[in-house]
C-alpha positions as CSV (number, residue, x, y, z in Angstrom):
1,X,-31.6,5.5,-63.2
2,X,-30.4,2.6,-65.3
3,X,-30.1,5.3,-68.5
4,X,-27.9,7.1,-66.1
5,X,-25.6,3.8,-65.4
6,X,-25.1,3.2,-68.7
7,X,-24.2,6.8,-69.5
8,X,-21.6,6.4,-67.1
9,X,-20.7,2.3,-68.4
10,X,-19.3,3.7,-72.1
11,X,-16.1,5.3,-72.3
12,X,-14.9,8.4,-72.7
13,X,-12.2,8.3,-75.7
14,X,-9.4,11.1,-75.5
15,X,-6.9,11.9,-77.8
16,X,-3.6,9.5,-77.0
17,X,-5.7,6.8,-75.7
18,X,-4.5,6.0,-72.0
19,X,-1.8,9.6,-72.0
20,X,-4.6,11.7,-73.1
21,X,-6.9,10.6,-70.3
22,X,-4.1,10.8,-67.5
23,X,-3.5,14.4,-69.0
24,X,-6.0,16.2,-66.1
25,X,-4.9,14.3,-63.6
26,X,-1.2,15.3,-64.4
27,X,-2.0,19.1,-64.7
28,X,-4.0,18.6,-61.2
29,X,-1.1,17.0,-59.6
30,X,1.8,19.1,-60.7
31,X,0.0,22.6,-59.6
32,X,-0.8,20.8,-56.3
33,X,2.8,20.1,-56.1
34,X,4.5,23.4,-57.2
35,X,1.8,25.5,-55.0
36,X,2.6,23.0,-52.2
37,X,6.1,23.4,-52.4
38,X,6.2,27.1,-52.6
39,X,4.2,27.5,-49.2
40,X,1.3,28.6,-51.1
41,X,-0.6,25.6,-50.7
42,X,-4.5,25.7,-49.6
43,X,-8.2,25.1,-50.5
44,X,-8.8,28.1,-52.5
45,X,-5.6,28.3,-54.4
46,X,-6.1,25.1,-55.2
47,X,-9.4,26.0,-57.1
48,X,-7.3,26.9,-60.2
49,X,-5.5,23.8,-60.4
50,X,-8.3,21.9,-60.7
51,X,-9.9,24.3,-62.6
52,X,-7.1,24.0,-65.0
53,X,-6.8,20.2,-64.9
54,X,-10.6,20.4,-66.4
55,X,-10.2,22.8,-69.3
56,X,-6.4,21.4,-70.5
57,X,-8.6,18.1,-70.2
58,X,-11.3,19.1,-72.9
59,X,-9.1,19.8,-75.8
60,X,-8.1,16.0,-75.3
61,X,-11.5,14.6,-75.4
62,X,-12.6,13.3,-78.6
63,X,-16.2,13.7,-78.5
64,X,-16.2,17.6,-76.4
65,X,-19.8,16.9,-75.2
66,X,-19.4,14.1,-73.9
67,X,-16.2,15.2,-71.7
68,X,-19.0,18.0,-70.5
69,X,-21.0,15.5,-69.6
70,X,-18.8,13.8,-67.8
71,X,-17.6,16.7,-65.8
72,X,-21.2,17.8,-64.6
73,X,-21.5,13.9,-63.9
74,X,-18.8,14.6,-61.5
75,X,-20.0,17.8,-59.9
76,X,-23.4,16.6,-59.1
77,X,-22.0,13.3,-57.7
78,X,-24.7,11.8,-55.0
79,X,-21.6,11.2,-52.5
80,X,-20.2,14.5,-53.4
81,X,-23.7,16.3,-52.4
82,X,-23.6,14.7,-48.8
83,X,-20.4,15.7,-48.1
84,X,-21.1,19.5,-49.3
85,X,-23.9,19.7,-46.9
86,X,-22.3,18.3,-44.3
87,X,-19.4,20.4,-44.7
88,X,-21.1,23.2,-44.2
89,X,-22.9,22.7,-40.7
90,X,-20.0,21.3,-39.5
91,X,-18.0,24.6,-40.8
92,X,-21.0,26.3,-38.6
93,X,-20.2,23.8,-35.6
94,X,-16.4,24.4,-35.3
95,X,-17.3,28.2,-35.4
96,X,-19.1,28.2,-32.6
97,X,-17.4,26.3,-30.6
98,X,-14.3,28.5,-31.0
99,X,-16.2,31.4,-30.9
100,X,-17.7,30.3,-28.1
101,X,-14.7,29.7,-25.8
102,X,-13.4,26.4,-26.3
103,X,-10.0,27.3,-26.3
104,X,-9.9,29.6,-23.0
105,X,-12.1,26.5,-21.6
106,X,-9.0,24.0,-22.2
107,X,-6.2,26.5,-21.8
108,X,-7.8,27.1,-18.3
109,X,-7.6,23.3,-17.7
110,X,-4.1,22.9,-18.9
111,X,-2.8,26.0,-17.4
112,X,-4.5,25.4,-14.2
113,X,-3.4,21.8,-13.2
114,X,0.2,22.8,-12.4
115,X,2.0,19.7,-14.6
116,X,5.0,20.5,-15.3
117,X,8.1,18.4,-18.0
118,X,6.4,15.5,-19.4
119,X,3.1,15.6,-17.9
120,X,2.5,18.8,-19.2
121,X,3.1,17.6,-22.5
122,X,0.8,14.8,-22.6
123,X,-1.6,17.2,-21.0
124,X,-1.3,19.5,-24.3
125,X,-1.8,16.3,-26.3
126,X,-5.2,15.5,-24.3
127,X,-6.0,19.3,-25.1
128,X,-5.6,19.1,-28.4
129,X,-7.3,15.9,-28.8
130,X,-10.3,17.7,-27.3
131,X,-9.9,20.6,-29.1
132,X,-9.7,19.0,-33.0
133,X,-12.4,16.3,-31.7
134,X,-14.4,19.2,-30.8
135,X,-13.9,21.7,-33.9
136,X,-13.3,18.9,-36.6
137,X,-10.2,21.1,-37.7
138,X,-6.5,20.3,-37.7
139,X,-5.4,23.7,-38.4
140,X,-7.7,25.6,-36.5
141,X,-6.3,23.4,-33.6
142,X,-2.9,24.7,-34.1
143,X,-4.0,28.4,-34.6
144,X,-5.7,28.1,-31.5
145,X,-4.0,26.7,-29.3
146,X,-0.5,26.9,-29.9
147,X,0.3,30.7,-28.8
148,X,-0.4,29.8,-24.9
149,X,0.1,26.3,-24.8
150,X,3.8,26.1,-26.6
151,X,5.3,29.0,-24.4
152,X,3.8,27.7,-21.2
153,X,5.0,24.3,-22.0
154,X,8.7,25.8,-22.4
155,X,8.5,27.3,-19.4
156,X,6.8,24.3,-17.6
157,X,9.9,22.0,-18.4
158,X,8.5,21.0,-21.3
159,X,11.0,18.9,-24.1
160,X,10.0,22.0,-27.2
161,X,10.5,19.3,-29.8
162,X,8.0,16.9,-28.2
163,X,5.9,19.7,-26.8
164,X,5.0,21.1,-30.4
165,X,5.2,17.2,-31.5
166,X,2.1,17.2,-29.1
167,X,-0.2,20.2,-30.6
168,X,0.5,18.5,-33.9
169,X,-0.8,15.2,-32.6
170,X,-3.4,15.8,-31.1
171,X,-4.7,17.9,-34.6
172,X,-3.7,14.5,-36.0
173,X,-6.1,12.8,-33.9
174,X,-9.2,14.8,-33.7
175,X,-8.7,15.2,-38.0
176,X,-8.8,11.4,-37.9
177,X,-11.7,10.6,-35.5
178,X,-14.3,13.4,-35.0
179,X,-17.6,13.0,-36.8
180,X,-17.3,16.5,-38.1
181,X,-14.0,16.1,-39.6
182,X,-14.0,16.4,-43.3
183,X,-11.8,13.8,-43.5
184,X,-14.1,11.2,-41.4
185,X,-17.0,12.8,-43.9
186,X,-15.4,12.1,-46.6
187,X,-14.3,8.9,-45.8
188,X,-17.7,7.7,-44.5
189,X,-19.4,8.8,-47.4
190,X,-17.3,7.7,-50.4
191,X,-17.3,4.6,-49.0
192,X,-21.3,4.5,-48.4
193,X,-20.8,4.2,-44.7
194,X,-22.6,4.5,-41.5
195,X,-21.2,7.4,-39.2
196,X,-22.2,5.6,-36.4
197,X,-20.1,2.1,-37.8
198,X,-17.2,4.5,-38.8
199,X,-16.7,6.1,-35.4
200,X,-17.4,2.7,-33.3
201,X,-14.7,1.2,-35.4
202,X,-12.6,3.6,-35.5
203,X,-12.1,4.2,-32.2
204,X,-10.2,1.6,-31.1
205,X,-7.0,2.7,-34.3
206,X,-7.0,5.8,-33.2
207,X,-6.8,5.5,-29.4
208,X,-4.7,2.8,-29.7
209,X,-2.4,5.2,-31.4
210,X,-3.0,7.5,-28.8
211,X,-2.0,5.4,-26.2
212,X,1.1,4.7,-27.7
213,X,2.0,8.3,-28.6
214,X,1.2,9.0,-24.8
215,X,3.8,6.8,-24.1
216,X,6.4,8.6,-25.7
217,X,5.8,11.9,-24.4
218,X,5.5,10.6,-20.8
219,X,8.9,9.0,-21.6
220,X,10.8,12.0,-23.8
221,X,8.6,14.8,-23.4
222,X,10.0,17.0,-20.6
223,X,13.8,17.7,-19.2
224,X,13.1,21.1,-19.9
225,X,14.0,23.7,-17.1
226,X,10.9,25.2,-14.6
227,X,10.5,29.4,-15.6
228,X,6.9,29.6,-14.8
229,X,5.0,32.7,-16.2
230,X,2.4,33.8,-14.1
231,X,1.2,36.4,-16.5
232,X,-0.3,33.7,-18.6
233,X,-2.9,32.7,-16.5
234,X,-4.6,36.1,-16.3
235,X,-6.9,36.5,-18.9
236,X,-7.9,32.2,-18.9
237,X,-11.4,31.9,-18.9
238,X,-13.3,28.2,-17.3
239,X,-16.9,28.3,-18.6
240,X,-15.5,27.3,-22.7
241,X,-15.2,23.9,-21.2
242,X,-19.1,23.5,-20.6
243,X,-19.3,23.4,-24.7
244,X,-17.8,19.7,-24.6
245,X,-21.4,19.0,-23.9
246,X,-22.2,20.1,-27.4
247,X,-19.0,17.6,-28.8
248,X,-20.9,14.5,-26.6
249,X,-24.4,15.6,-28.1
250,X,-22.9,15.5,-32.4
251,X,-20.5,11.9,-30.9
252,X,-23.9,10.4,-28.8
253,X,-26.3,10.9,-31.7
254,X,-24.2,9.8,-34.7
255,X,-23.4,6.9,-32.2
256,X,-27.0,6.1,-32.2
257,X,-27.5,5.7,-35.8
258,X,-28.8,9.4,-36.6
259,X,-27.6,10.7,-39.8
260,X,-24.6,12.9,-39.5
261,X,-26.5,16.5,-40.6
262,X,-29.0,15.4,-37.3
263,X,-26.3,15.3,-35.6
264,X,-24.4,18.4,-36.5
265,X,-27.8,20.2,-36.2
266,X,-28.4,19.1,-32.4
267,X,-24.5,19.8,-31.9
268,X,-24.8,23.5,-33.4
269,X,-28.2,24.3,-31.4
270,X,-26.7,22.6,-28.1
271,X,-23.2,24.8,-28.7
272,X,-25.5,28.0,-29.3
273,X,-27.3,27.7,-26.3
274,X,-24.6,27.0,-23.7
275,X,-22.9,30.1,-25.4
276,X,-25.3,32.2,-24.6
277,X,-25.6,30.5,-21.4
278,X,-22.7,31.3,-20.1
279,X,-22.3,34.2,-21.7
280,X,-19.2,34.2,-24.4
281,X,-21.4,34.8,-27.3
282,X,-24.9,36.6,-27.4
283,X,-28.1,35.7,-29.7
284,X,-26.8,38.9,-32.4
285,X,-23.0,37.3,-32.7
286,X,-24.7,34.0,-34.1
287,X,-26.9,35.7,-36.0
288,X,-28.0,39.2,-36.4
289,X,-28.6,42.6,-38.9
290,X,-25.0,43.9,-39.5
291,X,-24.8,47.6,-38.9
292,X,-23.3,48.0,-42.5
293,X,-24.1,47.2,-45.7
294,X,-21.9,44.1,-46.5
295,X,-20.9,43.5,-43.5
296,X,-21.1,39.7,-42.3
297,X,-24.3,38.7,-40.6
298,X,-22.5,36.7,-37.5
299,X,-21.1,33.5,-36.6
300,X,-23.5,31.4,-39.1
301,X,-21.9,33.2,-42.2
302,X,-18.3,33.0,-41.0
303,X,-18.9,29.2,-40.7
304,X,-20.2,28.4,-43.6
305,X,-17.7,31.3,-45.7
306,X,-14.7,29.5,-43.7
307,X,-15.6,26.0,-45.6
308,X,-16.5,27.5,-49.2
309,X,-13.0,27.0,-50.1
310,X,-12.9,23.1,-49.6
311,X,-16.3,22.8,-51.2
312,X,-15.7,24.0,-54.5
313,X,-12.6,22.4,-54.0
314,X,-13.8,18.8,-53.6
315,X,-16.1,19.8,-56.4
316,X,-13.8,20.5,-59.0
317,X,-11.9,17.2,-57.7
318,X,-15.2,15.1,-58.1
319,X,-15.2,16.8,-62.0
320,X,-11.7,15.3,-62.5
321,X,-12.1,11.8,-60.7
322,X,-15.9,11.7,-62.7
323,X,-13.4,12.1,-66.1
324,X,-10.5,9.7,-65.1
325,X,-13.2,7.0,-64.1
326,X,-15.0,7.3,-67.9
327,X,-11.9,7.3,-69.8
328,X,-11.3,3.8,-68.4
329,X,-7.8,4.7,-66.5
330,X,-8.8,4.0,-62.4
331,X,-10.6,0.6,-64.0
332,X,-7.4,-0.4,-65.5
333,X,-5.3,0.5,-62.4
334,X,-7.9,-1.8,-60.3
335,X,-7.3,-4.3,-62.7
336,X,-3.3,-4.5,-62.9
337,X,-3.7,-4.5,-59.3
338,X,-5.5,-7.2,-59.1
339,X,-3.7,-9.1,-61.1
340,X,-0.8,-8.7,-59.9
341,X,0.0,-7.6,-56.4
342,X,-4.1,-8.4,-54.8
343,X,-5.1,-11.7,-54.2
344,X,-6.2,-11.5,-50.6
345,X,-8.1,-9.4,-48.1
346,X,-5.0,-8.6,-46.3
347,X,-3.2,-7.8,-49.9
348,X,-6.1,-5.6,-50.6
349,X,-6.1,-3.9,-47.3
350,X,-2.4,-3.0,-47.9
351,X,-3.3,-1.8,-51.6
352,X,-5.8,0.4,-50.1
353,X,-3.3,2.2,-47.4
354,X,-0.5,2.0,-50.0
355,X,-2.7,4.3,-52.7
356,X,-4.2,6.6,-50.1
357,X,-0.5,7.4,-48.6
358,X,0.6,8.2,-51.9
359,X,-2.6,10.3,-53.4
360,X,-1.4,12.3,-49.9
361,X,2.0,13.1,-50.6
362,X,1.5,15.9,-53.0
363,X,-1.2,17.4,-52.0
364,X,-1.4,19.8,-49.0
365,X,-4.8,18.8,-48.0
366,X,-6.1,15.6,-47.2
367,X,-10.0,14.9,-48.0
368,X,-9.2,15.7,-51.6
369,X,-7.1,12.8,-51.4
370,X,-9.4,10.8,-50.2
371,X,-12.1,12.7,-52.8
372,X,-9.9,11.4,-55.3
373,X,-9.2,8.0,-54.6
374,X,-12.1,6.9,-52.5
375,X,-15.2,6.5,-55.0
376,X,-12.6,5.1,-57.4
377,X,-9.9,2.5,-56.0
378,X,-10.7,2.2,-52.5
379,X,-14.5,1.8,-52.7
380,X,-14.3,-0.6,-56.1
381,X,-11.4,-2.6,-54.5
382,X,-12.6,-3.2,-50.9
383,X,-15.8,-4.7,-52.6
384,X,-14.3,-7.4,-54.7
385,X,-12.4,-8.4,-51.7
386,X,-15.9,-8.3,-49.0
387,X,-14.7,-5.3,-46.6
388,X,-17.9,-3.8,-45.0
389,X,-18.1,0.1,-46.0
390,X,-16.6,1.3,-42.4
391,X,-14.1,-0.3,-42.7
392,X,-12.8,0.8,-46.2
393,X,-13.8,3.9,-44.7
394,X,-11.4,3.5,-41.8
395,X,-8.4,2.3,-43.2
396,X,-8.8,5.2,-46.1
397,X,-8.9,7.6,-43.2
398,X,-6.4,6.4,-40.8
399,X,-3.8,6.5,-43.6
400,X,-4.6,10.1,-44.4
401,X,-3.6,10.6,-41.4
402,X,-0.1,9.3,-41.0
403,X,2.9,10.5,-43.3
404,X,0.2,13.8,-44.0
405,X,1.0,15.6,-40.4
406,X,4.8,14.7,-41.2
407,X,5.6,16.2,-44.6
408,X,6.2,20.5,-44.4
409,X,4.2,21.4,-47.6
410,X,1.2,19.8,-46.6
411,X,-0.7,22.9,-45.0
412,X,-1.4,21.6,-41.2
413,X,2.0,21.1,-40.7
414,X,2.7,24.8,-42.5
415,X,0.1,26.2,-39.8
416,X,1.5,24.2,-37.1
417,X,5.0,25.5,-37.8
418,X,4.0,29.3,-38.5
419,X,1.9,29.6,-34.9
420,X,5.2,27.7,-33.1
421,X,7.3,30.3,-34.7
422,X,5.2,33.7,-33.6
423,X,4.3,32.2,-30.3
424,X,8.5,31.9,-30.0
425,X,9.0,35.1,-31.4
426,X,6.2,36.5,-28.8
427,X,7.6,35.1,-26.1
428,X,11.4,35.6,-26.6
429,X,12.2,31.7,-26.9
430,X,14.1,29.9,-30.1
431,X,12.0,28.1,-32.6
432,X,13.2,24.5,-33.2
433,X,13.1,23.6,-36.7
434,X,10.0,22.3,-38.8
435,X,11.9,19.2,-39.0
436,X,9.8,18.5,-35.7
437,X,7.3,17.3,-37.6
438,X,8.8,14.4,-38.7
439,X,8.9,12.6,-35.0
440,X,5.1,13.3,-34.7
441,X,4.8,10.6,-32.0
442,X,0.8,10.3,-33.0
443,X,1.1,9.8,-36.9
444,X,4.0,6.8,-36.9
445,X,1.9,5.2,-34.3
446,X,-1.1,5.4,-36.4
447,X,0.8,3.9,-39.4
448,X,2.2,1.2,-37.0
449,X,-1.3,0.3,-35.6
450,X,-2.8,0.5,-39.2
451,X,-0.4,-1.9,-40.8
452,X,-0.9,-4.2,-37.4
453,X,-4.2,-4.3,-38.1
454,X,-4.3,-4.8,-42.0
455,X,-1.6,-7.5,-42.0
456,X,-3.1,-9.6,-39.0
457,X,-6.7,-8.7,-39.3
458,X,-7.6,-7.0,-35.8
459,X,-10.8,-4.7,-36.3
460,X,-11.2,-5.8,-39.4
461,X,-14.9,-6.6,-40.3
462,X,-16.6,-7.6,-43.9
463,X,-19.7,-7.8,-45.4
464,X,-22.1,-10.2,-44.2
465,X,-22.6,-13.0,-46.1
466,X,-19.5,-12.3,-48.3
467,X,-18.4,-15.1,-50.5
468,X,-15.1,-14.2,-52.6
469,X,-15.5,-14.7,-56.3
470,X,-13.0,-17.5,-57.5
């Protein structure tokens, strides 16, 4: 082990000293960017970016083993290992629970409660609160939900600004708080953090948020005129909602200290059974002998096949963090920093919100942002300054969270929009424009509450017995 530390202590020298080291980082970034901006953004196009960010790297390198080194370094990262593994029961989890009927479960609830203008739309926020707490995805919330919910929120009176404003919150929300999330994995993990720490201190940012969002659609969020559409409620099914159980089961035991693959295993079994239970899904759609060659064995493969992309994604970004960290470059960053803008807990809490926001503007994905400055900045940072691990964790997360769900490249917002736009088309109703991302009630309230809390210390917690180096 201490062989290994040193490997890791001596610097990696690249041709053009400081440049030549940035050059990966550069060639990751601008393909993130160009592919962003195109609308061609997502996990597995991303894979060549990275790809090529490693490669253009080598010829750089001075010493070409070592750079090799260095890379693998990166790939088999500890942190990066926990976060594959969970990613891919979780990726199982958020299948079934889809599969399984979630969606009719809550569409049945929101459908069936006859709100109409603004409560309506806070009742689509609750839903896709739910729903993305549930399934740990932001975009499969907006797939999922948006084709009933949007049209019968039109025709329930429903503002159409604030009513999509609402499905896009909601993702927001569950992205930043559910156990399963990749983001809350990520951000646990980099960090060295206890699930059960994370989502207990978590909880009160993003409720808080919440609340306040909830606020604003009660106050803007209908107007809209009454043109109710009874057709919608005919094929709504009740019995999804039982699989909440299985959401309480993965929350409950990472609540109780068990580790978060435990947890995910009890959630998966407990989402299986009441399946089957109630009859949406049968023992051969979990798993079973397909009847052709090739053909996909059930729910368990399409899980884990419908996370592959991010894994080998957050792989290639550990290989490029692993190099940037060797050739000296985050160290030097940390350094400037704290010599000249960081001289307190509440400066370094701001530092850490500051360089997550910004590692999240170009890219269209968010837990590679947090891949990339997590193990690196945040994690190195909030130790000098005595933050406990959750909540490094939690202000990493939170401000992944914010200007993310705003920006139209970024590829939840891209989803969001697309499903708005076919359920308008479907439905015979005008599309506003993706600007409507940009008054995402949720995400501004976060970054409000976030910046509360770093600049006057609320939730904050450190490590105990912490003294501050003079």
């Amino acid at each position: 082990m201490s062989n290994e530390h040193e490997v890791k202590n001596e610097i990696l020298h690249m041709h053009g000293g400081i440049i030549g080291g940035m050059i990966p980082l550069v060639v990751l970034v601008l393909g993130l960017v160009w592919l962003s901006i195109a609308e061609r953004g997502g996990t597995k196009p991303f894979w060549a970016c990275a790809w090529l960010a490693v490669v253009v790297g080598l010829f750089f390198a001075k010493n070409k083993g070592d750079y090799c080194k260095a890379t693998m370094r990166g790939i088999g990262n500890d942190t990066g290992i926990v976060i594959v593994t969970a990613w891919l029961f979780a990726g199982v989890f958020g299948k079934l629970m889809a599969s399984g009927g979630l969606v009719d479960g809550l569409l049945w609830l929101g459908m069936s409660t006859g709100a109409q203008g603004a409560i309506f739309t806070i009742l689509v926020f609750v839903i896709a609160m739910l729903f993305s707490l549930g399934t740990g995805t932001s975009t499969g919330t907006c797939i999922s939900l948006t084709p009933v919910l949007y049209p019968a929120g039109v025709f329930l009176g429903s503002d159409p600004v604030l009513l999509g404003a609402a499905i896009l919150s909601g993702a927001a929300f569950g992205d930043n708080l559910a156990p399963i999330s990749d983001t809350t994995i990520v951000s646990a993990y980099t960090q060295e953090a206890e699930m059960k720490d994370v989502v207990r201190s978590r909880f009160p940012l993003a409720m808080g948020a919440a609340c306040i969002a909830a606020v604003i659609f009660l106050i803007f969020g209908g107007g809209g005129e009454v043109k109710i559409v009874p057709e919608m409620h005919a094929s709504l099914e009740p019995k999804g909602i039982f699989l909440l159980l299985a959401v309480i089961v993965v929350v409950v035991s990472a609540l109780l200290g068990r580790h978060i693959i435990e947890s995910l295993i009890y959630g998966n079994v407990t989402a299986a059974i009441i399946s089957v239970a109630i009859g949406t899904l049968s023992i051969s759609d979990i798993f079973g002998i397909p009847a052709e060659s090739g053909g996909s064995t059930g729910i368990i493969q399409a899980g884990i096949e419908g996370v592959v992309g991010a894994i080998i994604f957050a792989i290639l970004i550990l290989a490029v963090t692993q190099i940037l960290v060797e050739c000296g470059i985050l160290e030097k960053i940390l350094s400037f920093a704290n010599k000249s803008i960081v001289a307190t807990v509440r400066q370094a809490e701001l530092f850490i919100i500051g360089v997550t926001i910004i590692a999240s503007i170009p890219i269209s994905a968010n837990a590679p942002a947090e891949l990339l400055v997590g193990p690196s900045l945040v994690k190195p940072m909030g130790e000098k300054f005595g933050l406990s691990p959750a909540r490094r964790a939690n202000l990493m997360d939170c401000a992944v969270c914010t200007i993310f769900f705003i920006l139209p490249w970024h590829i939840a917002v891209a989803v969001w929009y697309s499903a708005i736009v076919t359920a308008c088309n479907t439905w015979g109703l005008t599309a506003p424009s993706i600007s409507a991302a940009f008054v995402n009630p949720y995400s501004w309230s976060l970054l409000f509450v976030l910046l509360f809390s770093a600049i006057t210390g609320w939730n904050r917690k450190m490590i105990t017995g912490f003294v501050q180096e003079k």
